[in-house]
One Martini backbone bead per residue (centre of mass of N, CA, C, O) as a GRO file, in nm:
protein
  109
    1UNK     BB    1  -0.579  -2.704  -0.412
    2UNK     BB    2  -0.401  -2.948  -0.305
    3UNK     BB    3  -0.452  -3.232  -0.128
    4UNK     BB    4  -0.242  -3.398   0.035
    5UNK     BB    5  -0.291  -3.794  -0.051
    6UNK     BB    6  -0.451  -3.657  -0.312
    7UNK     BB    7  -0.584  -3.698  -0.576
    8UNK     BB    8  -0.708  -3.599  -0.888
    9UNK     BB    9  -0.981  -3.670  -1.025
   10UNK     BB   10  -0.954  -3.561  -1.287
   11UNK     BB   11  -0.688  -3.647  -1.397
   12UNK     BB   12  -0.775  -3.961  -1.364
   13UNK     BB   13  -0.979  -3.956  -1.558
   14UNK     BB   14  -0.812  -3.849  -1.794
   15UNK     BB   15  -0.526  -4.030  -1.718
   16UNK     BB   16  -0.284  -3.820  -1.664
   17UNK     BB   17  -0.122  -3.938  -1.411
   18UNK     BB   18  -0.071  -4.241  -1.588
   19UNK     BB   19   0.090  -4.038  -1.815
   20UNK     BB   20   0.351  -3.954  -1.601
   21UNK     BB   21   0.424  -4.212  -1.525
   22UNK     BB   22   0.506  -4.336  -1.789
   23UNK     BB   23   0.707  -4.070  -1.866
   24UNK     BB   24   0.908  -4.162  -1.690
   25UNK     BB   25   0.958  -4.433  -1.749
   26UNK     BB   26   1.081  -4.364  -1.999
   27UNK     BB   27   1.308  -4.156  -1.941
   28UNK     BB   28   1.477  -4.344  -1.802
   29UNK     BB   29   1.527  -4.534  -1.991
   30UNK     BB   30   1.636  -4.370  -2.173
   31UNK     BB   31   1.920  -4.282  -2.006
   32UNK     BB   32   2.008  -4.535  -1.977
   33UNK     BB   33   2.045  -4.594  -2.294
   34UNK     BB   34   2.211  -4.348  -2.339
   35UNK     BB   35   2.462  -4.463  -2.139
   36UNK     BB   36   2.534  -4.705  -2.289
   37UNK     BB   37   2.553  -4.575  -2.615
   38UNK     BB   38   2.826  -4.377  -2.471
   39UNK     BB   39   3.011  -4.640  -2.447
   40UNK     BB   40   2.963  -4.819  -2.682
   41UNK     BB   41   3.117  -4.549  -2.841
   42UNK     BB   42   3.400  -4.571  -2.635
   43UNK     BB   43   3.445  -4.849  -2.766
   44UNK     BB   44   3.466  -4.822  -3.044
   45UNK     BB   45   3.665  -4.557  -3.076
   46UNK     BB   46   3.912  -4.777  -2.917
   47UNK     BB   47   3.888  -4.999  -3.129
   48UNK     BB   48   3.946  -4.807  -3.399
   49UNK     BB   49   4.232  -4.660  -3.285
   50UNK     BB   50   4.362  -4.951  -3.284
   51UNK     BB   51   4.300  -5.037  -3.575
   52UNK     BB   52   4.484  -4.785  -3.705
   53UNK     BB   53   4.747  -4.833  -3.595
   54UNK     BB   54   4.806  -5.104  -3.695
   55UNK     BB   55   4.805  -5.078  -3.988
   56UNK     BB   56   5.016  -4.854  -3.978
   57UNK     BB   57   5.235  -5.062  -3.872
   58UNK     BB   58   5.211  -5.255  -4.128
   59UNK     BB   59   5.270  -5.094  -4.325
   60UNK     BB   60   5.521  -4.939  -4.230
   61UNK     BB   61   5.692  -5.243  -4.240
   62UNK     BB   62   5.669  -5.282  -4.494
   63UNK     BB   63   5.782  -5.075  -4.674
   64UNK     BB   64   6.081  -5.177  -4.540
   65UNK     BB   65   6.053  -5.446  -4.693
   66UNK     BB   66   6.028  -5.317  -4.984
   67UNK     BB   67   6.306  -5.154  -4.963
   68UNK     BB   68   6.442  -5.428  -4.932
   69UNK     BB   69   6.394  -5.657  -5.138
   70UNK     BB   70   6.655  -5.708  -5.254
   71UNK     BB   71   6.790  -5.849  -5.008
   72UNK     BB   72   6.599  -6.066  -4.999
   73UNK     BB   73   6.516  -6.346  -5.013
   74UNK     BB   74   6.278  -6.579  -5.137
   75UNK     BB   75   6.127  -6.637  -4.864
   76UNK     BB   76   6.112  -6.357  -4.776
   77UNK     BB   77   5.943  -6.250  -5.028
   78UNK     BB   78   5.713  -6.422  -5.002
   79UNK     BB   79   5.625  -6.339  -4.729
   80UNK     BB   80   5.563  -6.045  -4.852
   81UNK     BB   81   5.374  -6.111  -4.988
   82UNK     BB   82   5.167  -6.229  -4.844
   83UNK     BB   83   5.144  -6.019  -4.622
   84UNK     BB   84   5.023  -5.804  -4.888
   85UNK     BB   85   4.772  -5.993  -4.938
   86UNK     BB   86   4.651  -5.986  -4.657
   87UNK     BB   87   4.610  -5.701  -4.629
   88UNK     BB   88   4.471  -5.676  -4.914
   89UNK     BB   89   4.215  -5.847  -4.783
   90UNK     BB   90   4.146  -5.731  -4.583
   91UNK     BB   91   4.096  -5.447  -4.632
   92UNK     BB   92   3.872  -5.499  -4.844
   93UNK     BB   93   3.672  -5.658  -4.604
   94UNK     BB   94   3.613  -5.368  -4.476
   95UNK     BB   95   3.649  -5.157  -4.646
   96UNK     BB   96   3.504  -4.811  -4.665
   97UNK     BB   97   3.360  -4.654  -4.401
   98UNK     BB   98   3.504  -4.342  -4.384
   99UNK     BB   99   3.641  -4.275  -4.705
  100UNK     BB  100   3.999  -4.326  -4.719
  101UNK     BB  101   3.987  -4.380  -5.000
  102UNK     BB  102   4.134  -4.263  -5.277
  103UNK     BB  103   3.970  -4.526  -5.481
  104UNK     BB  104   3.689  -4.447  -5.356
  105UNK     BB  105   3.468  -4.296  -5.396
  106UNK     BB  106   3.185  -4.162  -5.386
  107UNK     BB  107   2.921  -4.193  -5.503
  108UNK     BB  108   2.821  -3.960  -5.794
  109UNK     BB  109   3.170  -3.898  -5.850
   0.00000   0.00000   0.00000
């Protein structure tokens, strides 16, 4: 039974007392690090469905703008080209990151 105020000496001798309490203090910091990245991943889930409305809202308004294309002048069609080829370089650059493109298979396929 160890007397309160005093450390145990084997402990102390074989370094135990001062690897639990370094592994406390990395649990902490580990803690820490989790609610940090637990943020950092509700801030990306929100600006990732922030840009996938956005994209479906810019779609579906070409459509119906293609769908109008008859009737647009040549500037208004102009107008239409350049921005189905800007989202069109735009989805390009961003990539297939979560494999929704149904022209791109994964790997191996």
């Amino acid at each position: 039974m160890a007397v309160v105020g005093v450390g145990n000496p084997l402990r102390d001798l074989l370094g135990i007392t001062a690897l639990e309490r370094r592994a406390e203090r990395l649990e902490r910091r580990t803690e820490r690090t989790e609610k940090k990245m637990a943020k950092a991943k509700e801030q990306l889930d929100a600006l990732s469905a922030k840009v996938d409305d956005l994209v479906a809202d810019v779609r579906a308004a070409l459509e119906k703008l293609e769908a109008d294309r008859d009737s647009l002048n040549p500037d208004a069609q102009a107008a239409l080209d350049d921005l189905s080829a800007k989202l069109d370089s735009f989805d390009a650059e961003v990539g297939d990151a979560d494999g929704s493109d149904a022209d791109n298979p994964p790997p191996g396929f």
